[in-house]
C-alpha positions, 0 to 999 in steps of 0.5 A: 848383832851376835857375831857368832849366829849359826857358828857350831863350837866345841869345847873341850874342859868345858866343865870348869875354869877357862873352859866354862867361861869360854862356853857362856861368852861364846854362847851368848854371841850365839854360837851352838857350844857342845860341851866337853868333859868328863863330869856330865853333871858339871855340863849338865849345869852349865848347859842348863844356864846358858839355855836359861840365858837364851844359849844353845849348849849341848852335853857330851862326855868323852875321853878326848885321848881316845881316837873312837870317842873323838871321832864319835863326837865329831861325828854327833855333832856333825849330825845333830848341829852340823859340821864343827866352825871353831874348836876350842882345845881347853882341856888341860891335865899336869903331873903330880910329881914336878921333877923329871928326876921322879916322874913316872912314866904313867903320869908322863904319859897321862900329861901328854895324852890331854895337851897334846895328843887329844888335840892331835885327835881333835884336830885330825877329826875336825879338818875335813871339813874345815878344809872342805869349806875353806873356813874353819878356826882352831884355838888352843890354850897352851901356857907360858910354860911353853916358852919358860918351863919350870917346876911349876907346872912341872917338865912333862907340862912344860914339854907337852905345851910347847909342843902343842904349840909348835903344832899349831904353828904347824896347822898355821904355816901349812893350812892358813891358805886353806881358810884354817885360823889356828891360834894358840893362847898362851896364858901366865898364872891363871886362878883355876881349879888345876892350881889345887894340885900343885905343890903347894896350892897358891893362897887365895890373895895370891889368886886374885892377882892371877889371870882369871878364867874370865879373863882369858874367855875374852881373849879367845871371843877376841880371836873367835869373832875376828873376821874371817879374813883375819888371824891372831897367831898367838895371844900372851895373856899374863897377869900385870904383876909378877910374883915371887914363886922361889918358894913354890918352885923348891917346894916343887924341886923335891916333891915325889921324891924317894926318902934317901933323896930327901935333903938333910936337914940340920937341927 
């Protein structure tokens, strides 16, 4: 039996990584997904093979940092599939400068709005109807640079996923009565496309020993299908093996840095 029949699910970041994996696993426990992005060609693909597979998906590019377009998508799908059941906020974004010494403002700023504030968006323009119906599950993929920042995801990374988990702890404490599931995953290293913008980019062996996107895909059709009167509050999904990231994380100390603040080094 498919758990998740006449479920409807957005899914933000659906394009790629995390996101994508999580559409096709939830689609094929039968939910409707709408899909979420800003690449509708990436969707468009991924539509097309879960409707060859028998899936029901659906295509809509947004800017989830901007309060119309949210509300217009809650809206559409509202409209066309009926009110949203599980909201999977998956979109993520971090800077290119790591050290809070060099990171701009607009790049501060641009971090904060896809972790935090779209999820702020979103879940504002799903509860209404959530609470209305006493039912409603809210995921979001934060990361263990919540609970250990560093110069690897970098400080405005680290600071707006810790506070995109306290307000799902928020949602939590305060709606759980209500029949809202709010549920923040906390993934480790996780081999996705976001890797390529980091300091220096993990090698391909590195990857493999990571979580993989399919992997944290099944943590959140865990939560996803409990039943309704059960909750998973948070979900730490990390990989077996720890790694030496020492030299990433001085690569990372130094990079946006002005030239005077460049170490010297010695012939």
């Amino acid at each position: 039996m498919e758990l998740l029949n006449g479920k409807v699910a957005i899914i933000t970041g659906a394009g790629t990584g995390m996101g994508r994996e999580t559409a096709r696993v939830l689609a094929a426990e039968g939910a409707a997904v709408v899909l979420v992005g800003r690449r509708q060609d990436v969707l468009e693909d991924l539509a097309e093979e879960i409707l060859a597979t028998g899936g029901s998906a659906y295509v809509r590019t947004a800017d989830i940092a901007t309060k119309d377009e949210v509300e217009a998508l809650v809206a559409w799908t509202r409209e066309t599939l009926g009110p949203v059941d599980i909201l999977i906020n998956n979109a993520g974004s971090a800077s290119k400068v790591l050290n809070v010494r060099w990171i701009p403002e607009e790049e501060w700023n641009q971090v904060l709005d896809v972790n935090l504030n779209a999820v702020f968006l979103l879940t504002q323009a799903v509860l209404p109807d959530m609470l209305s119906r006493n039912t409603g599950t809210i995921i979001t993929v934060s990361s263990l640079a919540a609970v250990t920042p560093n110069l690897l995801g970098g400080a405005a990374y680290g600071a707006a996923k810790a506070a995109v988990r306290n307000f799902m702890t928020y949602l939590h404490t305060t709606f759980r009565n209500d029949g809202l599931r709010a549920v923040t995953i906390l993934p480790g290293e996780t081999a996705t496309p976001i890797l390529d913008n980091r300091a220096r980019p993990p090698h391909q062996e590195e990857r493999e020993a990571m979580v993989q996107p399919e992997d944290v895909a099944r943590a959140i059709h865990l939560v996803a299908t409990l039943p309704q009167r059960t909750v998973v509050q948070e979900l730490v999904i990390a990989p077996t093996v720890q790694r030496d990231t020492s030299g990433d994380i001085e690569i990372s100390r130094w990079t946006g840095a002005p030239e005077e603040d460049l170490p010297k080094t010695t012939a």
